[in-house]
C-alpha positions in Angstrom: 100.6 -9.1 101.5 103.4 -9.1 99.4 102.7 -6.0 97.2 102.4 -3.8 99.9 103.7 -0.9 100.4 102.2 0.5 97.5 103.8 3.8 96.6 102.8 5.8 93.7 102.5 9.5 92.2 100.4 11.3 90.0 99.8 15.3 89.3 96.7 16.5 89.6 95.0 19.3 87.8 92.4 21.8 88.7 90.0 20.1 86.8 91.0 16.8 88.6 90.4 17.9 91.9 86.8 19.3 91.2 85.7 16.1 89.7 87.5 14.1 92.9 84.7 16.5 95.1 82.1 15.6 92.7 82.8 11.8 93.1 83.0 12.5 96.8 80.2 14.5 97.4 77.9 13.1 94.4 74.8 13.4 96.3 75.4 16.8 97.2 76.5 17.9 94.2 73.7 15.9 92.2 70.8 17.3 94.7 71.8 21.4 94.3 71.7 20.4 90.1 68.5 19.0 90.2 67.1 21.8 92.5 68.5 24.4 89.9 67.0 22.7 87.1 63.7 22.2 88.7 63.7 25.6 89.6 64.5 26.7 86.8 62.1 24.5 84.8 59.3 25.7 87.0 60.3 29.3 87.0 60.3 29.2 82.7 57.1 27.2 82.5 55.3 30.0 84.6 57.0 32.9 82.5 55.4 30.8 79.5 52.3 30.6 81.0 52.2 34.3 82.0 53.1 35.2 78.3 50.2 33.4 77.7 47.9 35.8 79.9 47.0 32.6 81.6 48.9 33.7 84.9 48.9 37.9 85.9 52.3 37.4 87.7 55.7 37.2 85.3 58.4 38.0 87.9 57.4 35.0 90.2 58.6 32.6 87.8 61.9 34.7 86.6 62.6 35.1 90.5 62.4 31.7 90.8 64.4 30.8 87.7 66.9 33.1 88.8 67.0 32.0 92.5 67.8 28.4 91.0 70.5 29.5 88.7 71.9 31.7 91.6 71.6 29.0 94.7 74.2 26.3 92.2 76.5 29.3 91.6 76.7 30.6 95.3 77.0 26.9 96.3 79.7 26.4 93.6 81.6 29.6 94.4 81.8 28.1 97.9 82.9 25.1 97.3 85.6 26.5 94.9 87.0 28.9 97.7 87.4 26.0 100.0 89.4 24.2 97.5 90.9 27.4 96.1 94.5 26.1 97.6 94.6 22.9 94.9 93.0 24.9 91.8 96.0 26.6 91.5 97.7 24.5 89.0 99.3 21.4 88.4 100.5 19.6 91.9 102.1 16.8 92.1 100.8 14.2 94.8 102.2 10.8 96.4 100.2 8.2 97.9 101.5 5.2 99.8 99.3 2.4 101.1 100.7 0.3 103.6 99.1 -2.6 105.7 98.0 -0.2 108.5 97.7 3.2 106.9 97.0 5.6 104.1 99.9 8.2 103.2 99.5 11.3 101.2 102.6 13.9 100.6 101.7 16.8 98.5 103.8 20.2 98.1 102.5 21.9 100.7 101.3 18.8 103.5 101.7 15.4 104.5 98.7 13.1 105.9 98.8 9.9 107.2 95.4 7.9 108.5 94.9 4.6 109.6 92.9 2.2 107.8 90.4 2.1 111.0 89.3 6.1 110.5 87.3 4.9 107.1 84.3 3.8 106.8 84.2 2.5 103.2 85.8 2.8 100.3 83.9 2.6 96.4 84.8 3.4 92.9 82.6 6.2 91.5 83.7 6.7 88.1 87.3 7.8 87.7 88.2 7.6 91.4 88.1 5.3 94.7 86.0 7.3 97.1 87.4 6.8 100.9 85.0 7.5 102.9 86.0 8.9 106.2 82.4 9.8 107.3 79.0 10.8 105.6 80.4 14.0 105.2 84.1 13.6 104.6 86.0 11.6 102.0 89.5 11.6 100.0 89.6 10.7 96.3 91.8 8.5 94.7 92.3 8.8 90.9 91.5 5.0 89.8 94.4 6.2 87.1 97.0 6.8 90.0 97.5 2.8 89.9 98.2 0.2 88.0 96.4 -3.2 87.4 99.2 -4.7 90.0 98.2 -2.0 92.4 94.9 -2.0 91.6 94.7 -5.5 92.6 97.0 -5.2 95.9 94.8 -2.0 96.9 91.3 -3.6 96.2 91.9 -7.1 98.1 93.5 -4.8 101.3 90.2 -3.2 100.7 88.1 -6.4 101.1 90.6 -7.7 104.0 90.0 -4.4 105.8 86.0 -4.8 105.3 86.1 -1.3 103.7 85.3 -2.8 100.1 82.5 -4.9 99.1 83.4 -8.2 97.8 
């Protein structure tokens, strides 16, 4: 293919790289929110219902309201100290896609995988999630390339059988 290698750089931001884990780990991240709001939902209706004298017990429901609010902000917390090496500022990142492999080269580390360690690749909102495994996957800002690159990158995609067509 005649645009490849693509080579290109971008900085990324704090911000950027918790959205990246967002698009990576959407289900995750989606599944603790809607525990913490139905938690808290349930825990306010029976505090409402308690006010009401209709139910003897207040604290159940503020305990449980609480334990939702705290569960997202533990699991937050967590997630931020494991990615507490790339919220601290402004980084600037290369990527280079070849024919056989996938190149990063940040400040601090360079990674190189092969095409044959994913398992798919998708766009979820603002970046191409590369799967690795259900577990594991590396963003890509969709803004990092161009509509050239774009192009190059998504048909390597479809050739590789990572992409859908």
């Amino acid at each position: 293919m005649s645009a490849l290698p693509i080579v290109t750089s971008f900085t990324s931001s704090p911000e950027m790289v918790l959205r990246s884990y967002r698009a990576c780990h959407r289900s995750r991240y989606l599944n603790r929110l809607a525990l913490m709001i139905t938690c808290a939902t349930v825990g306010l209706i029976e505090v409402a219902i308690s006010l009401n004298g209709s139910f003897p017990v207040r604290w159940a429901g503020v305990a449980l309201a609480l334990w939702g609010v705290a569960f997202f902000a533990w699991r937050e917390l967590s997630v931020r100290r494991q990615l507490a090496p790339y919220l601290k500022g402004s980084r600037q990142v290369t990527i280079t896609l070849t024919e056989t492999e996938y190149r990063t080269q940040g400040p601090d580390r360079a990674t190189a995988r092969t095409w044959t360690t994913f398992s798919s690749v998708t766009r979820v909102g603002d970046f191409w999630v590369l799967r690795l495994s259900p577990q594991a996957a590396m963003g890509l800002p969709v803004s990092a390339l161009d509509e050239q690159q774009t192009a190059a990158f998504t048909a390597l995609m479809r050739e590789k059988g990572l992409c859908p067509a």
